[in-house]
C-alpha positions in Angstrom: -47.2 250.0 211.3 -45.4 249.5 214.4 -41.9 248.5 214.4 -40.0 246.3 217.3 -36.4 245.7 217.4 -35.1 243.0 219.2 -31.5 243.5 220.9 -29.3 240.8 221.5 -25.1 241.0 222.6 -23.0 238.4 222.0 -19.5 237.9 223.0 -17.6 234.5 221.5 -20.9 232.9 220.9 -19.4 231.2 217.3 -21.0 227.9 218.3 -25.0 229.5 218.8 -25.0 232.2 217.3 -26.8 230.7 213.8 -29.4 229.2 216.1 -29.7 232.3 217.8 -30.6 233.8 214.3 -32.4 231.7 212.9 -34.9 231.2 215.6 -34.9 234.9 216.3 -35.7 235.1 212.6 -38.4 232.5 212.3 -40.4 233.9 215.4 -40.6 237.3 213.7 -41.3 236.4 210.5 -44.8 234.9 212.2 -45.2 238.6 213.6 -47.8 240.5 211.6 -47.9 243.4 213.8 -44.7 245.1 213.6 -41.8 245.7 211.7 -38.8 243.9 212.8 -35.3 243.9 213.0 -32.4 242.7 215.0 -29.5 244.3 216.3 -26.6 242.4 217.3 -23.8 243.9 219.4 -20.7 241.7 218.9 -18.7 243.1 222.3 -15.5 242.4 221.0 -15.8 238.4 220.4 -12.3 236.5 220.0 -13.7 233.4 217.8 -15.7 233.6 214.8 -18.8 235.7 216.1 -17.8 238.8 214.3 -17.2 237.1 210.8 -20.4 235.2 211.5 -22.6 237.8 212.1 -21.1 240.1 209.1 -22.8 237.2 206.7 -26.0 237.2 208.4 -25.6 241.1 207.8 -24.9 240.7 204.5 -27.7 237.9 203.5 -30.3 240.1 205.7 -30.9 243.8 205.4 -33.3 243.4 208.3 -30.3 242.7 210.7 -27.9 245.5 212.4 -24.6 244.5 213.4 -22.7 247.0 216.3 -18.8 245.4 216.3 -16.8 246.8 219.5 -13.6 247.8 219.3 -13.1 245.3 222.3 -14.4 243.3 225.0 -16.5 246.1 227.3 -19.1 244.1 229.0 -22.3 243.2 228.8 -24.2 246.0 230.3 -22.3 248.5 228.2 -23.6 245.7 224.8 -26.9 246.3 225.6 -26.7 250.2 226.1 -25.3 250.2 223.1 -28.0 248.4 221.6 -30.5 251.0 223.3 -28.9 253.4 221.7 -29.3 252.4 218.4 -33.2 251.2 218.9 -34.9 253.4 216.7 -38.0 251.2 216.7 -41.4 251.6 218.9 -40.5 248.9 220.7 -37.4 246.2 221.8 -37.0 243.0 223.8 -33.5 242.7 225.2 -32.2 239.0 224.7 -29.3 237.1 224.9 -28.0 235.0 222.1 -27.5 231.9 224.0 -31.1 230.9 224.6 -31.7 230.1 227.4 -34.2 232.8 227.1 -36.7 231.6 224.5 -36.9 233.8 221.1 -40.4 231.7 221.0 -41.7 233.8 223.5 -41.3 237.3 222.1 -45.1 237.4 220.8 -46.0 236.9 224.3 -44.3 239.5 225.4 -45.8 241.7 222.6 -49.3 240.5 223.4 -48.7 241.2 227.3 -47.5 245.1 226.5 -51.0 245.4 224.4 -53.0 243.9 227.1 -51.9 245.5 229.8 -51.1 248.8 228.4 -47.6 248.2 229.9 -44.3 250.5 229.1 -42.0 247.5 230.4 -42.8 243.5 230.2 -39.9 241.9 232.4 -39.3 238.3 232.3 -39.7 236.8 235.8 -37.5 233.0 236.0 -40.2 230.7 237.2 -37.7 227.9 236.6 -34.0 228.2 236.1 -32.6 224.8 234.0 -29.1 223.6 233.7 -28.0 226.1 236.1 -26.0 224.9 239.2 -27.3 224.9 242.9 -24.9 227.3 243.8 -25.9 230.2 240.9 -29.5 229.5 241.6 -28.9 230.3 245.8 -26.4 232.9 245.0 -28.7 234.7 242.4 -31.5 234.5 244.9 -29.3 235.9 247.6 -28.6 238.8 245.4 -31.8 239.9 244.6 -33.5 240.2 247.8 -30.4 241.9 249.2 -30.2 244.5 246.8 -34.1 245.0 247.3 -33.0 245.2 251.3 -29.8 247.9 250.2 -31.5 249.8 247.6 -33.9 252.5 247.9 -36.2 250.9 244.9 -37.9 247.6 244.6 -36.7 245.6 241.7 -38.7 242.8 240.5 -37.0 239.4 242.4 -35.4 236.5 239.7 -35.4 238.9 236.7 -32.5 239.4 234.2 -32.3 241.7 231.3 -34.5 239.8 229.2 -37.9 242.2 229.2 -39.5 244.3 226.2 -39.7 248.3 226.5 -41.6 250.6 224.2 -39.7 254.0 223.3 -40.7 256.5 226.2 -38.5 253.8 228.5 -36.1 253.9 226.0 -35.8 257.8 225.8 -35.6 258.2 229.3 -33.1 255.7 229.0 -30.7 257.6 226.6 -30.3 260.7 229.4 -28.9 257.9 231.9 -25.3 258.7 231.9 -24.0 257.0 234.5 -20.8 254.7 233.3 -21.0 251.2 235.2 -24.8 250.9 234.3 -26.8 248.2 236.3 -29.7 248.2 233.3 -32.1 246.3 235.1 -32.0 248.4 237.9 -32.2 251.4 235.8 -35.3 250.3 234.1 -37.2 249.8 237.8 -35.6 253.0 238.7 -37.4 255.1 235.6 -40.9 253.5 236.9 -43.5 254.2 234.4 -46.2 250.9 234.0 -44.0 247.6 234.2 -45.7 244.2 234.8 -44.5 240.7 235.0 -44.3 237.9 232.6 -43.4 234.7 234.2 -41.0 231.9 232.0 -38.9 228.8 232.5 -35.7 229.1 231.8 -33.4 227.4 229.8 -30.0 225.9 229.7 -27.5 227.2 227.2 -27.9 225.5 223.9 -23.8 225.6 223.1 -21.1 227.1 224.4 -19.6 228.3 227.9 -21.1 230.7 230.5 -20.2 234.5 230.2 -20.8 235.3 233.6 -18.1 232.9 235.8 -18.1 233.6 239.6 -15.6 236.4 239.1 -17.7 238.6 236.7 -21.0 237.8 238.8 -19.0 239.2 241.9 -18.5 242.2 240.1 -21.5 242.9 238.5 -23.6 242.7 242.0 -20.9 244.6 243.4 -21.5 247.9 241.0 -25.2 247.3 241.1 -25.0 247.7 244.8 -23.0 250.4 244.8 -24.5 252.5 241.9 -28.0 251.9 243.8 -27.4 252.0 247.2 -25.8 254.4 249.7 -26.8 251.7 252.9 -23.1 250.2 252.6 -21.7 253.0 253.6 -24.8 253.4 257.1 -23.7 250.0 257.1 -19.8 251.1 258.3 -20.8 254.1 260.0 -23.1 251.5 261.8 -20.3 249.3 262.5 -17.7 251.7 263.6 -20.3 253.3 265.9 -21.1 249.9 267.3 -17.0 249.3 268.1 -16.7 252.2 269.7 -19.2 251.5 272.0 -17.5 248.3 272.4 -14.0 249.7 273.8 -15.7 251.8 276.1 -17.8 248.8 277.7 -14.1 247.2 277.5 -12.1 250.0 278.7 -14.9 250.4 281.7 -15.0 246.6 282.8 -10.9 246.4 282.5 -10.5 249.8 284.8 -13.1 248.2 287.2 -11.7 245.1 286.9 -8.1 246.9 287.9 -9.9 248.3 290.6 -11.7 245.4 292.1 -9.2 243.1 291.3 -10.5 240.4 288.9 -8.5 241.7 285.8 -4.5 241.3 285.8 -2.3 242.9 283.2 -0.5 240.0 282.0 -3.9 237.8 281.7 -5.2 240.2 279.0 -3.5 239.5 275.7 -5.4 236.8 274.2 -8.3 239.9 274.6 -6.3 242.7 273.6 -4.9 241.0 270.3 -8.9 239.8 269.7 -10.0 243.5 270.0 -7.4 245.1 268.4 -8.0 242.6 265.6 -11.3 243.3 265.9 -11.3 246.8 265.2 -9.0 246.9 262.6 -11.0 244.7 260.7 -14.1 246.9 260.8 -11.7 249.7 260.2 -10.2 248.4 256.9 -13.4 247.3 255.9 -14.8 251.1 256.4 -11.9 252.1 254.5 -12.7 249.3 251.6 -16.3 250.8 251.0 -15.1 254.1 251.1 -12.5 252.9 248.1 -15.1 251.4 245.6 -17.7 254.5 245.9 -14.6 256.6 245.3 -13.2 254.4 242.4 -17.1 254.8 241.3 -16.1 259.0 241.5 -13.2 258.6 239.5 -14.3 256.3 237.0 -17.4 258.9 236.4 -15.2 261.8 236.5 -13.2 260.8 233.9 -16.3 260.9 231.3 -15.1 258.0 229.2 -17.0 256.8 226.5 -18.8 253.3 227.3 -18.0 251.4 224.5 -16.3 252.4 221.3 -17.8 250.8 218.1 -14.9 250.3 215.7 -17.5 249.1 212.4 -21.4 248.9 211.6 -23.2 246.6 209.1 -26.5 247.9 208.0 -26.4 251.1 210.0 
């Protein structure tokens, strides 16, 4: 028999986190098919999560629990989980459902049909989310598909199933500040779309404020694109260009006479703000893909799992 694990981080999610479970729970129970399991990664949680999911642990054998020594991140929660997947098959969910457990036997039935090594979830509707999310996370995707050098699927998140050659290919990724749905275009194999509505949280707060979501699109960017920095070169060429076109029309205008040194401040201070703007923001792109350097240099683990339950 097949087996399918189903992979889900969590981080302070004490108020869903039973719902979570026992949804997840009562979906697979009515799968026939496989084997199944869960694997929660609790990525350092300061409430109750951890506590929580250690009694589901201990009431379920058929649930994993991965407990981080601290808070590392989302991306690095699900890598984790990944890495643990020992099954044929896993769907990648979060535990505040607004991604509906309900539709994990669609999924399943989508991979059979289709012969598919990836099912991503495409957002045909995005509830309780703000206008500002819903422009910013369309603004997002369609310019990393304009900065990167793959496609990736437009409205997707993480939430997708992948069978074990995606997730072995997976494993030799190791790359620190990992953008996962990126990864999984990148890889390639057969990967076909599964469109959903999605919901609002059932409980709790958003883990992804406008400071984290800044962040993330910044190191998927930057882990999948070198265009940022054609972008400066692009810029500084097009400055340079610039002061000779000004240095040309203020000798002809000293020449001519239609330019007179004490008229030219308000331009000079304009230019030279000009170009040191472009300047330090050369200088700023250089900085994050060397911080990338240095962070990958270093070799430090991704996560560090201080306890398992059912492991």
């Amino acid at each position: 028999m097949n087996t399918l694990s189903v992979i889900v981080p969590c981080y302070n999610e004490e108020a869903v986190i039973t719902e979570s479970y026992s949804r997840l729970k009562k979906v697979l129970e009515g799968i026939k098919t496989h084997k199944t399991e869960i694997i929660f990664i609790n990525d350092g949680s300061k409430d109750r999560t951890a506590e929580m999911l250690t009694d589901i642990a201990v009431a379920d054998k058929q649930v994993k629990v991965l407990h981080f020594s601290r808070n590392f991140g989302h991306q690095p929660a699900v890598t984790a989980g990944i890495h643990c997947c020992e099954s044929d098959l896993a769907v990648i969910i979060d535990a505040d459902l607004q991604d509906p457990p309900e539709l994990i036997p669609d999924l399943l039935e989508t991979q059979v049909r289709e012969q598919a090594n990836v099912v991503y979830c495409v957002r045909d509707e995005r509830k309780g989310e703000s206008i500002f999310k819903k422009l910013s996370a369309r603004l997002f995707y369609r310019s990393m598909n304009y900065l990167s050098e793959v496609n990736f699927p437009l409205d997707t998140g993480d939430f997708r199933l992948i069978d074990r050659q995606v997730m072995d290919e997976f494993k030799k990724f190791r790359e620190k500040g990992k953008y996962i749905r990126g990864i999984i275009s990148w890889i390639g194999f057969k990967q076909v779309p599964f469109l959903y509505q999605r919901q609002a949280r059932f409980a709790g707060e958003t883990k992804y404020p406008l400071s984290k979501m800044i962040q993330f699109a910044s190191t998927a960017m930057l882990y999948f694109s070198k265009k940022p920095l054609k972008l400066a070169t692009g810029m500084g060429f097009i400055t340079v260009l610039i002061g000779i076109v000004y240095a040309a029309y203020t000798l002809v205008g000293k020449i001519v006479g239609y330019t007179h040194a004490l008229s030219g401040w308000s331009s000079l201070i304009i230019l030279i703000t000009f170009f040191g703007g472009v300047q330090l923001l050369t200088v700023g792109v250089l900085g994050q893909y060397i911080g990338i350097l240095f962070d990958e240099v270093k070799d430090r683990p991704e996560y560090i799992i201080d306890r398992k339950d059912n492991c």
